[in-house]
C-alpha positions in Angstrom: -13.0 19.5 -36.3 -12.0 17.1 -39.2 -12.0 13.7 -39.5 -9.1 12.2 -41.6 -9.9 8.6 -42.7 -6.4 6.0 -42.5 -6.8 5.6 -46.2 -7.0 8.8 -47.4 -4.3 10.4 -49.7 -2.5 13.3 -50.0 -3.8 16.2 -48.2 -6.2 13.9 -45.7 -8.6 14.1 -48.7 -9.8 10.5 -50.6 -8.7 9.7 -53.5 -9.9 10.9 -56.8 -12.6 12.7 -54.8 -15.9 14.0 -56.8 -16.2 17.2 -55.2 -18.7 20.4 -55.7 -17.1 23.4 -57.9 -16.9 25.5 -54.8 -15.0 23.0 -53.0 -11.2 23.3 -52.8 -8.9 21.0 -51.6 -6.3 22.4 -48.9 -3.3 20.4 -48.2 -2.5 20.1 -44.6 1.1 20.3 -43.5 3.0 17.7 -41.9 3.5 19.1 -38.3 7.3 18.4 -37.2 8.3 15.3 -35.5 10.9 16.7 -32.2 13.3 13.2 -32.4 14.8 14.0 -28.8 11.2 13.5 -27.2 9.6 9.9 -26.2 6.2 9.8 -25.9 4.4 7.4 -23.2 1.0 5.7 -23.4 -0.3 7.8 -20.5 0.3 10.8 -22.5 3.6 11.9 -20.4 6.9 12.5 -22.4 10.5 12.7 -21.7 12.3 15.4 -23.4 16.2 15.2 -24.3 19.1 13.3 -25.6 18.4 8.8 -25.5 20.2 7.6 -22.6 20.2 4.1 -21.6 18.2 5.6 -18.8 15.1 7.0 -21.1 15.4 3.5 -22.6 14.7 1.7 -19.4 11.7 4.1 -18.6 10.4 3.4 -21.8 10.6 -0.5 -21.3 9.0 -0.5 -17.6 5.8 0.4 -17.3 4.0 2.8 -14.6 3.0 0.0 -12.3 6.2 -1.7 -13.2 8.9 -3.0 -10.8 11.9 -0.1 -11.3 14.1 -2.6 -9.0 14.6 -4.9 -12.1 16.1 -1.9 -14.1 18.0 0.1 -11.2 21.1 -0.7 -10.5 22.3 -3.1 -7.7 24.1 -0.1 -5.8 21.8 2.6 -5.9 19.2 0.2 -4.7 21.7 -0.9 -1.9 22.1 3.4 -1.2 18.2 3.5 -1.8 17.4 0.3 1.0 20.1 1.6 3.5 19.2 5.0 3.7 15.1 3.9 4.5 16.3 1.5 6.4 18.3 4.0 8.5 15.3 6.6 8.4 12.9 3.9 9.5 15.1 2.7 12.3 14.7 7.1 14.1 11.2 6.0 13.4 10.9 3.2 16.0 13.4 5.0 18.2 11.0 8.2 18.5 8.3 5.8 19.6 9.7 3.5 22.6 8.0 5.4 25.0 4.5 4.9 23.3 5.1 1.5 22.4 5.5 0.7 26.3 2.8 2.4 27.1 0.9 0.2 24.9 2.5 -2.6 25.9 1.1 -1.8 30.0 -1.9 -1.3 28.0 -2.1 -4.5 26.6 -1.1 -6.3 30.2 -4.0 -4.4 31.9 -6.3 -6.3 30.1 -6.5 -9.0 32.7 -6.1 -12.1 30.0 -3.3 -13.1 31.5 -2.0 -14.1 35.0 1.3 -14.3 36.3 3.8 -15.5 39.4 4.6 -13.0 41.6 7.0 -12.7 44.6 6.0 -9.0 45.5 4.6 -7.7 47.7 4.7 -11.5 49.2 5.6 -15.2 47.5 2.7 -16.5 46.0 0.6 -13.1 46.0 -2.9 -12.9 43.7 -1.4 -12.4 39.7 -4.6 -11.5 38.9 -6.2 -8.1 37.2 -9.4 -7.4 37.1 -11.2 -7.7 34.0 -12.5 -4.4 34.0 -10.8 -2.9 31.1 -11.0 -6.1 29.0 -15.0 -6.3 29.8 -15.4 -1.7 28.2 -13.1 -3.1 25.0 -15.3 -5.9 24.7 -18.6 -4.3 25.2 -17.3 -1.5 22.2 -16.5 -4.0 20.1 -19.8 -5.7 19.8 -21.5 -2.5 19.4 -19.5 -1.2 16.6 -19.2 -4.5 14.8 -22.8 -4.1 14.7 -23.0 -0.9 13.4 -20.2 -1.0 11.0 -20.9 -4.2 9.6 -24.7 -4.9 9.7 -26.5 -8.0 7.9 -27.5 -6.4 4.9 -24.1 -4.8 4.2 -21.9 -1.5 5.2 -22.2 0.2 2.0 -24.0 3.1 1.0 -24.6 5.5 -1.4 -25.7 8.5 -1.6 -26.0 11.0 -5.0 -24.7 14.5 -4.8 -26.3 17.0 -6.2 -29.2 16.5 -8.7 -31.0 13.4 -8.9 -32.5 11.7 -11.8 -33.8 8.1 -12.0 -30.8 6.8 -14.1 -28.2 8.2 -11.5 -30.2 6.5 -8.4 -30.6 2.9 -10.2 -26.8 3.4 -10.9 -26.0 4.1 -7.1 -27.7 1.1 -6.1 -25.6 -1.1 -8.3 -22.9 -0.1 -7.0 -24.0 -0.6 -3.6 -25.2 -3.7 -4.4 -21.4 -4.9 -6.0 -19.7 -3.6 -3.2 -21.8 -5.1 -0.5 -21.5 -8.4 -2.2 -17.6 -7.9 -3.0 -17.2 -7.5 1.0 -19.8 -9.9 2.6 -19.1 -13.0 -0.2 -15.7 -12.4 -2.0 -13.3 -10.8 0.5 -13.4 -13.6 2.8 -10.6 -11.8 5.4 -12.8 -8.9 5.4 -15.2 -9.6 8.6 -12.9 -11.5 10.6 -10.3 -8.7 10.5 -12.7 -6.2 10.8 -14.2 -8.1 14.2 -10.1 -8.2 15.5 -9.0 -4.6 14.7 -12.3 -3.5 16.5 -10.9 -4.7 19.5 -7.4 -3.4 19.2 -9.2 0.3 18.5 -10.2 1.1 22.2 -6.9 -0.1 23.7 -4.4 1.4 21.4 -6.7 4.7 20.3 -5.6 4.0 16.7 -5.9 1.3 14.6 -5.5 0.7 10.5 -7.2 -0.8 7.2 -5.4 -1.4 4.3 -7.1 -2.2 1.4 -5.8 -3.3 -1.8 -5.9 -5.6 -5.3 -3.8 -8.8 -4.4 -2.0 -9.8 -7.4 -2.1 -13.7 -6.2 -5.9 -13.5 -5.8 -6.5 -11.2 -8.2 -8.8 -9.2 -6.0 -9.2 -6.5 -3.5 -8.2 -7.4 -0.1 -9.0 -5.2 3.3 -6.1 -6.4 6.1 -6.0 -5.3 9.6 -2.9 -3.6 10.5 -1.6 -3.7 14.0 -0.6 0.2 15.0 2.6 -1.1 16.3 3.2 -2.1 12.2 2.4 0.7 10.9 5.6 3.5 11.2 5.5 7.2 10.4 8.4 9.7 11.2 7.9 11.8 14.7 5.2 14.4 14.7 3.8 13.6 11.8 0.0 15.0 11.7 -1.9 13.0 9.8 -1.0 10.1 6.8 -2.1 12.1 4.1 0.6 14.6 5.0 3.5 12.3 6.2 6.5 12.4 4.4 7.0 8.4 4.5 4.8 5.6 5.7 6.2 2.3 6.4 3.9 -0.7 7.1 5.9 -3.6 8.4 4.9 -6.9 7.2 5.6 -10.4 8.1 4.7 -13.3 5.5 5.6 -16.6 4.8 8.8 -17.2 2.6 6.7 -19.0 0.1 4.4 -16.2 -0.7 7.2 -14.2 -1.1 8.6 -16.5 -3.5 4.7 -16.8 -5.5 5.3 -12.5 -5.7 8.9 -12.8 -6.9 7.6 -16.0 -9.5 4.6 -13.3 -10.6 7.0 -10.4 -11.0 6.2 -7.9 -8.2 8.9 -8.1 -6.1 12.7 -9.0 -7.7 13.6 -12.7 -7.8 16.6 -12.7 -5.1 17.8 -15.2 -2.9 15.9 -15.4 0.2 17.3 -15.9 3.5 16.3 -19.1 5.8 16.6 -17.8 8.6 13.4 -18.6 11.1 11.7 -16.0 13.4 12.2 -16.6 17.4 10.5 -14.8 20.3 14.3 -12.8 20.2 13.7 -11.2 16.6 10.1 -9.7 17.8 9.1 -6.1 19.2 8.2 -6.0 23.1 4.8 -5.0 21.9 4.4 -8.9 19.4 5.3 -10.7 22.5 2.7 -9.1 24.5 0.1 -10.0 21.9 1.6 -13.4 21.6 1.1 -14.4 25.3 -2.4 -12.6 25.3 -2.9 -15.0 22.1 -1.2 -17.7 23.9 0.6 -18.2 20.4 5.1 -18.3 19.7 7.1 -18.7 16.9 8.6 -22.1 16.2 11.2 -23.2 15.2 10.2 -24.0 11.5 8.2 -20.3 11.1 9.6 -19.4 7.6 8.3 -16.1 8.2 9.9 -13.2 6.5 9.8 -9.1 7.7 9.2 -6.6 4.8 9.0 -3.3 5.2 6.9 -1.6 2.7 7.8 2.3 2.4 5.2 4.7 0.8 7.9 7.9 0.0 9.2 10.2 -2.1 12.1 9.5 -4.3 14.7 11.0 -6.8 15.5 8.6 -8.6 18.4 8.9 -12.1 16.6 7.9 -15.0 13.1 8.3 -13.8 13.3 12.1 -12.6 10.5 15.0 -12.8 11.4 16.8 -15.8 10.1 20.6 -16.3 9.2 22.4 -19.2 13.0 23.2 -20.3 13.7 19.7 -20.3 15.3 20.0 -17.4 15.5 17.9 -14.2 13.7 19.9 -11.5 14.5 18.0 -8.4 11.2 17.3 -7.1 10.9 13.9 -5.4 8.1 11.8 -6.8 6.1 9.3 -5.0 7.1 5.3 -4.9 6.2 2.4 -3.1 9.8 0.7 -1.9 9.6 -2.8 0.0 12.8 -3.8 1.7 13.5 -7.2 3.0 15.0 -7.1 6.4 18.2 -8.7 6.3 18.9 -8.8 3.0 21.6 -7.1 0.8 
């Protein structure tokens, strides 16, 4: 291996060196430079002619927003045709998602009017069902998230003093990340643990939030989170969509940061007519309804795969090979 200092001269020897008789100075040649290929910091490279395309790669980088480069109609082709996908999504689902919904009503939270079989007749159900959820809840709360932390660490393989010490820290960090930072953490932790026994599947997402610049572990309601029919598992879907609802004004502190595009935002506020069957349910259990100033906005947030021109997988001829990569795509329903 040789080290060549920045300064040296000709060669990659110093200048006027004082070297031993037997020594003799090899010139080393200049390897050639290919001009049709573009280097990237990660160590990828595109390879062919420049396009304007190459040079809006070049300008965004990996974690960058490609919606600020793409243009406006094959993002509107992009956003119809998830929207369209996502839409078979919820349609292969009705039947669960009343099923959940009965679900949700046998809980006994609630009481109602009714006329049948007689006016006036008991709207009452027994608590029976609410009484098991609650009972699992407690127990796994405290077993998931005891007082001293729900972190632990374990070395694989061979252990040494430096490696132990080193687990610990990290214990320690993490334990204090989720018990002192990530305020949202134990609360939503506490809520999805009662959803779990109801629904049979419930969801953590956890993420760094660029507005407070930390990680962030959100429940996320099953009925939010939408996969294409018979999918498996997650790890092997071929698109994931989580739904999300947020104020218009957090939207606008992303679009202000850069993450999502600065476009107009509708005004339009959400009613008890825009929501799924399922929401209302858990708004009357909640004893909670929109207003009629919510500023509340739906995103749906696609994880997919994508061919997108100017940003395609390109194979060892230089060629495009037509392999979809993965992207994260967030759609704002009702937008253009």
């Amino acid at each position: 291996m040789a080290f060549i200092d920045r300064d040296s001269g000709p060669g990659g020897l110093p200048q006027d060196p004082i070297l031993p008789e037997e020594v003799i100075p090899v010139g080393l040649p200049e390897l050639p430079i290919e001009p049709n290929v573009f280097e990237f910091d990660d160590g990828s490279a595109i390879v062919g002619e420049y396009t304007e395309e190459i040079e809006a790669t070049i300008q965004v980088p990996f974690d960058g927003n490609l919606a600020e480069v793409i243009d406006d109609n094959e993002l509107g082709r992009i956003s119809s045709d998830l929207v369209g996908e996502i839409q078979d999504d919820l349609s292969s689902r009705e039947d669960w998602e009343d099923t959940y919904k009965q679900g949700l009503e046998f809980l006994g939270m609630k009481t109602e009017e009714r006329s049948e079989p007689f006016e006036g007749s008991s709207g009452v159900i027994h608590p029976l069902l609410a009484e098991s959820v609650t009972q699992f809840q407690a127990q796994a709360y405290r077993e998931l998230l005891p007082a001293n932390g729900p972190v632990r660490t374990q070395v694989i393989g061979g252990q040494t003093a430096q490696l132990v010490k080193q687990a610990e820290r990290v214990k320690d960090y993490m334990n204090y990340m989720i018990t002192y930072e990530m305020e949202e953490y134990d609360p939503e932790l506490d809520q999805m643990l009662f959803y779990l026994p109801v629904v049979g599947s419930t969801f953590k997402k956890v993420y760094r939030d660029p507005l407070k610049q930390r990680a962030v572990s959100s429940f996320i309601h099953a009925e939010d989170l939408i996969v294409p029919y018979g999918t498996p598992d997650l790890a092997s879907s071929p698109r994931i969509t989580h739904r999300i609802t947020m104020d218009s004004n957090e939207v606008r502190k992303l679009q202000l940061t850069g993450f999502y595009k600065d476009i107009d935002l509708p005004s339009d506020t959400v009613s008890d007519s825009d929501l799924s069957e399922v929401k209302e349910s858990i708004n009357d259990i909640q004893g909670v309804h929109p207003s009629g100033t919510s500023t509340e906005l739906t995103l749906y947030e696609i994880h997919t795969s994508l061919d997108l021109e100017g940003f395609e997988d390109i194979g060892v001829d230089g060629e495009p090979t037509g392999l979809k990569l993965p992207y994260i795509v967030t759609i704002l329903e009702d937008s253009d």
